[in-house]
N, C-alpha and C positions, 0 to 999 in steps of 0.2 A: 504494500500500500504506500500511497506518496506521504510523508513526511512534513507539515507547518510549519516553515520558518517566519515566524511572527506574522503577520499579516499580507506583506507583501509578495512574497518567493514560498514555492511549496519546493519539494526536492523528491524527484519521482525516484523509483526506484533503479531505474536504467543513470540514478544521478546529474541527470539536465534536471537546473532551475527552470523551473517555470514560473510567469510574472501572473500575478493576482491582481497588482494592482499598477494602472498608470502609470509614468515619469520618467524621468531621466535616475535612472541605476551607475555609482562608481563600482565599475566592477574591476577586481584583480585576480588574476592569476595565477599560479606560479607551479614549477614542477623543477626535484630535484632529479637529474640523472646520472646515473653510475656512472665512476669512471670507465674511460674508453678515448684515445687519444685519437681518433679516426672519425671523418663525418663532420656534420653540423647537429646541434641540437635547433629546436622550434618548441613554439611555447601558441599555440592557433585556440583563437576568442571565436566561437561560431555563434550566429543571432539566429532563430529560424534555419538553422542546417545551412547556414551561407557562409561563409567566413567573413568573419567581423573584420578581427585585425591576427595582428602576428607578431612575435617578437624573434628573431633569429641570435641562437647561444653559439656559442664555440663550442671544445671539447679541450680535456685535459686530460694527462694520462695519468696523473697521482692524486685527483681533487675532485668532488662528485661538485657537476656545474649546475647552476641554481637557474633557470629564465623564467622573466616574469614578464605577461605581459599584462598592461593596466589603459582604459579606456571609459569614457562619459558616454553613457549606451541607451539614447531614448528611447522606451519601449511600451506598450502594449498590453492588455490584458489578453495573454495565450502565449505573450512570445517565449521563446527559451534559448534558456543561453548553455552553453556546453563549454570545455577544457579537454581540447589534445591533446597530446606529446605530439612531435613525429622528430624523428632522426634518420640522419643516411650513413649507420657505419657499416652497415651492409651484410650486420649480424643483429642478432635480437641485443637487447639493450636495455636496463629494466630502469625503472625508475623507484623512490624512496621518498616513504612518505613524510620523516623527518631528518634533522638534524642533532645535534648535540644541544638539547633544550630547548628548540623551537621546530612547529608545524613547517614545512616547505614545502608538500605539494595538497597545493588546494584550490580553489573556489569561490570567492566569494563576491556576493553584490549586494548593495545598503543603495536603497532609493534615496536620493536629496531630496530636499524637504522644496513643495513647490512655492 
């Protein structure tokens, strides 16, 4: 069953926000991936299954790289927003959901107040 994030965003179980309610949403991003010194990382904001925006990471062979991408998202009562990874090192790649005391890959969007 989908999930109540206050009033605004519900969180279906496939994990796209869906908007409840009107406005303009700050939404950010972010995804931690494994080391891997090969490829690029991507961090893809999708609105409605279209791609919103995108942030393009590097890669390092000794440091798990973090890419965020952050975007002022007007939206809709139906819209949904979603959180890719994609990378090209040309092997699977896995990603991680924190760090050393802090969340780094997530989701999230806070309607501004109209």
């Amino acid at each position: 069953s989908d999930n109540a994030i206050g009033s605004s965003l519900r969180m279906g179980t496939d994990g796209i926000l869906v908007v409840l309610e009107p406005g303009v949403y700050h939404v950010l991003g972010s995804i931690r991936f494994a080391v891997n010194a090969v490829g690029v990382r991507a961090v893809q904001l999708y609105k409605r299954g279209t791609l919103f925006a995108q942030q393009i990471g590097g890669n390092d062979a000794t440091v798990q790289m973090v890419t965020q991408v952050t975007e002022m998202v007007p939206c809709v009562v139906g819209d949904t927003l979603e959180l890719v990874g994609v990378q090209t090192s040309g092997g699977a790649l896995n990603v991680t959901a924190s760090g050393v005391g802090r969340q780094e890959t997530f989701l999230r969007a806070v309607r501004l107040p109209s």
